[in-house]
C-alpha positions as CSV (number, residue, x, y, z in Angstrom):
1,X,0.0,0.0,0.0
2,X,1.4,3.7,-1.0
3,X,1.9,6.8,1.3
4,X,-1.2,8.3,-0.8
5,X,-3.5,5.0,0.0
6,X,-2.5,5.2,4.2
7,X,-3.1,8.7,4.3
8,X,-6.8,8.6,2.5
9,X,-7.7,5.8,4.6
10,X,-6.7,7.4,7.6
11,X,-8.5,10.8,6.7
12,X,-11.6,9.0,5.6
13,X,-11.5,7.4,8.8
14,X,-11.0,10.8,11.2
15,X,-13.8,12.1,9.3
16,X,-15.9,9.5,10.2
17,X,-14.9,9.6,13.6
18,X,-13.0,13.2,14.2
19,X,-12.5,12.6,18.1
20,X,-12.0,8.9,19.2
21,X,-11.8,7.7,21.9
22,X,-11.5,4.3,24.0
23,X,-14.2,2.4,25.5
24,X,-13.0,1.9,28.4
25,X,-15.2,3.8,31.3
26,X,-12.8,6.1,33.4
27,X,-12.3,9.1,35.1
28,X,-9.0,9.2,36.0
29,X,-5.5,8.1,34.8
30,X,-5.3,5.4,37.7
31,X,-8.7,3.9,36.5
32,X,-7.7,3.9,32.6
33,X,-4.2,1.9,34.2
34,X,-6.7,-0.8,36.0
35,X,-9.4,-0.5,32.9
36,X,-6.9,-1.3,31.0
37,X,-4.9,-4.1,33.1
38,X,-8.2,-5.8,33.4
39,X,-9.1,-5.5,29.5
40,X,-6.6,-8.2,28.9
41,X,-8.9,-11.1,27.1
42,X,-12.1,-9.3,28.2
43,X,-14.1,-7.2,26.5
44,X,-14.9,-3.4,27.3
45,X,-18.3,-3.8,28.0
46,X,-17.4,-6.4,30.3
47,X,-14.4,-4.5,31.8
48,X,-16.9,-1.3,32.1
49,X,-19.6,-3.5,34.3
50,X,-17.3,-5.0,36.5
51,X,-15.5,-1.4,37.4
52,X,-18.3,0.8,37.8
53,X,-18.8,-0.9,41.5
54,X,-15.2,-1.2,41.9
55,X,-14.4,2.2,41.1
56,X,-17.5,3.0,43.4
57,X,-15.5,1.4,46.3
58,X,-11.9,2.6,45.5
59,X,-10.7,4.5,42.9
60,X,-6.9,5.4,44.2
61,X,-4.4,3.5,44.4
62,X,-4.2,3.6,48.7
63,X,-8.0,2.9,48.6
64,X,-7.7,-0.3,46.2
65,X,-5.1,-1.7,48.6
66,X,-7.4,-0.9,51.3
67,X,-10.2,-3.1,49.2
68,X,-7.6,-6.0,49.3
69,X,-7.1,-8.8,46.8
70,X,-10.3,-10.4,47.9
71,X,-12.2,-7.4,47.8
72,X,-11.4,-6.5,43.6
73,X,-12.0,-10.2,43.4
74,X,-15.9,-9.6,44.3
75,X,-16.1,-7.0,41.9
76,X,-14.2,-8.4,39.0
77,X,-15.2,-12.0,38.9
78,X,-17.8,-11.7,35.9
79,X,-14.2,-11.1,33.7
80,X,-11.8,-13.5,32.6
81,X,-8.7,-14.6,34.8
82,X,-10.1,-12.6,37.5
83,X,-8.4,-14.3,40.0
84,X,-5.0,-13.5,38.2
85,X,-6.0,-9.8,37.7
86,X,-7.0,-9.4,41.5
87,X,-3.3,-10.2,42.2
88,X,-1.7,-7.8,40.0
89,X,-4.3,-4.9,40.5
90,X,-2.9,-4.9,44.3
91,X,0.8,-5.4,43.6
92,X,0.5,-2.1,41.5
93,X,-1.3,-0.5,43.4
94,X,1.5,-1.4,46.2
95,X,4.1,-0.1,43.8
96,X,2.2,2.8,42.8
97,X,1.8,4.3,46.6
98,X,5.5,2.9,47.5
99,X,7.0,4.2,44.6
100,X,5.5,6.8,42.7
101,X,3.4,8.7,45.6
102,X,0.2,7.3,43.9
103,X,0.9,8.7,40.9
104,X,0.5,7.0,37.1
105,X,4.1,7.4,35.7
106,X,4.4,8.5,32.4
107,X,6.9,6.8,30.5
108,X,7.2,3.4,29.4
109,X,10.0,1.9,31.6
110,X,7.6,2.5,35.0
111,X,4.6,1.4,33.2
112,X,5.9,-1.6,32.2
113,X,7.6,-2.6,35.3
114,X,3.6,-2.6,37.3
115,X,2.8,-6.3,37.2
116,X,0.3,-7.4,35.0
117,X,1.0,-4.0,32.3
118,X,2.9,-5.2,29.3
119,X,4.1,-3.3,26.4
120,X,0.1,-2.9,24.8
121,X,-1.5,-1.6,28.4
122,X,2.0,1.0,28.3
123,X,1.2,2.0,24.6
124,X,-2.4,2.8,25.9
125,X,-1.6,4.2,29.3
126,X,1.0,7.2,27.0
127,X,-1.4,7.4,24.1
128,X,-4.9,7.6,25.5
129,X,-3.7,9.5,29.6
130,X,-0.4,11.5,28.3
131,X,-1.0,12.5,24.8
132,X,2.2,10.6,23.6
133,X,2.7,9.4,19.8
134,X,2.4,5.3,20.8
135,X,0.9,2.5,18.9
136,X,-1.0,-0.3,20.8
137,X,-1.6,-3.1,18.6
138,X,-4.4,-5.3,19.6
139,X,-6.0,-8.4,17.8
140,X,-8.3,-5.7,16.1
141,X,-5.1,-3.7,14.8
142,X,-3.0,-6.6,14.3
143,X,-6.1,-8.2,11.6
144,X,-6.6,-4.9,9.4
145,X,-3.0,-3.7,9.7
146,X,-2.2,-7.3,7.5
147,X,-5.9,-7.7,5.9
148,X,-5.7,-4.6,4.0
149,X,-2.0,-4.4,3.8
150,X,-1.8,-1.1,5.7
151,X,1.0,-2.3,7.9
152,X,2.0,-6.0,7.6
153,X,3.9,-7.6,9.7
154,X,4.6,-11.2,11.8
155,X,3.9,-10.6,14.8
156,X,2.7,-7.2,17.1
157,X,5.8,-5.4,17.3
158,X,6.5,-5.5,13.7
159,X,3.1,-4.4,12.9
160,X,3.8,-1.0,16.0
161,X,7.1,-0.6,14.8
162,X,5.5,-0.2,10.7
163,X,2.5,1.9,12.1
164,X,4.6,4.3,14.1
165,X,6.8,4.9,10.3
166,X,4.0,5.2,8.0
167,X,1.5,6.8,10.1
168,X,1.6,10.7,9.4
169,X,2.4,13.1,12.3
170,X,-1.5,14.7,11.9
171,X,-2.7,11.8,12.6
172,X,-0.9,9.8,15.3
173,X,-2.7,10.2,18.1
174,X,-5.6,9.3,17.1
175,X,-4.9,6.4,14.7
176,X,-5.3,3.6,17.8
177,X,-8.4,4.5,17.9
178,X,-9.8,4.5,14.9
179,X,-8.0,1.2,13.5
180,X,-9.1,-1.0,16.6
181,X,-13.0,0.8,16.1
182,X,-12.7,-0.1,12.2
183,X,-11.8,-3.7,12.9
184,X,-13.5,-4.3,15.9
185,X,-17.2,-2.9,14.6
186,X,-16.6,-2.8,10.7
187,X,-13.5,-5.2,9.6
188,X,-14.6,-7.6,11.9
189,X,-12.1,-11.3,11.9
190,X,-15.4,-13.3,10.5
191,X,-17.5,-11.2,8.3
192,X,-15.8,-7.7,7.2
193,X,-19.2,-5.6,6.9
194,X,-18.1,-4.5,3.5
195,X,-21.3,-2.5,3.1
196,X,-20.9,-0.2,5.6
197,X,-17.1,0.5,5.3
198,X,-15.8,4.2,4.5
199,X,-12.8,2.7,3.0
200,X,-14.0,0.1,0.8
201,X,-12.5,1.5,-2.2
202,X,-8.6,2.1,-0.6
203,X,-9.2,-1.7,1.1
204,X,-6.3,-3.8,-0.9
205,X,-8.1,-7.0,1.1
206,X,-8.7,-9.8,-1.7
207,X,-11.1,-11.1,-0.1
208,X,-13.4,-8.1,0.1
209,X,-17.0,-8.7,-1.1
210,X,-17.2,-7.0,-4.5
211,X,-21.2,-6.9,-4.3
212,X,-21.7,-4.5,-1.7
213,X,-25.6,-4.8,-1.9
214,X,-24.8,-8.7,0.1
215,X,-22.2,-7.1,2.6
């Protein structure tokens, strides 16, 4: 795909959408981090039940640890790996108030080192709470980046490391969101929606249905 292609998709797709956002429910950069954490195989609507009593009981870092393990347990049990997630929702919150005076850091070394946030929750965490020019590849991003040969690659990091080079600078902050929106609601993994896709005619997929009255 040429530099003209990415950049018509990507304006065709902030014209859709001109202000994306996650998700995720939050009000706060510590609730995005445990959003987030707990978003891990899980879905948002999932992740946004499950938090709205938890963030009702504690919503800083000293007050989660106050909740205990067993407490996030009782309000995160309807998610996947709940048990694991209780765990490593109180270790960082134990790091958090040891280390960082409660605060979310902002860079990636920090994030990374809070148990249970890998390099995808980081890429969130400095995208979506500090503004910063990351790429979080998903399942969602990973599918359309190689479907439509916008950004092919192997594995995750090749397909971040091709996003954050061919993306322009306009549009990097925002282009998380709109690529895991496109193929999580239109490009889905099953049955790409052809029919209702804004960039049906830039899509290189060779697959794509060519009768868009069926899509």
């Amino acid at each position: 795909m040429n530099k003209d292609k990415r950049y018509q998709i990507l304006a065709k797709l902030r014209d859709e959408n001109p202000t994306p956002t996650t998700e995720l429910a939050y009000s706060s950069t510590f609730e995005l981090l445990i959003s987030v954490l707990l978003s891990a195989q899980a879905t948002d609507v999932s992740v946004n039940k499950a938090t709205l009593g938890l963030y009702a009981a504690a919503n800083t870092p000293a007050d989660m640890l106050a909740l205990g393990e067993s407490g996030v347990k009782s309000h995160i049990k309807t998610i996947g790996l709940f048990n694991t997630k209780a765990a490593n929702v109180i270790k960082t919150c134990r790091i958090l108030v040891e280390k960082h005076d409660s605060v979310v850091p902002d860079n990636r070394k920090d994030l990374e080192a809070l148990p249970g946030v890998g390099r995808k929750t980081a890429n969130v965490i400095l995208n979506t709470a500090f503004g910063q020019p990351t790429m979080a590849v998903d399942t969602h991003i990973f599918r359309l980046s190689n479907r439509i040969n916008f950004a092919p690659g192997k594995n995750v990091v090749d397909v971040e490391r091709k996003l954050l080079k061919v993306i322009p600078d306009e549009f990097i902050l925002d282009a998380h969101h709109w690529l895991i929106l496109h193929g999580r609601y239109i490009c889905t993994a099953r049955s790409p929606k052809c029919g209702a896709c804004v960039i049906y005619e830039l899509c290189e997929y060779k697959k794509k249905k060519a009768d868009l009255d069926e899509a």
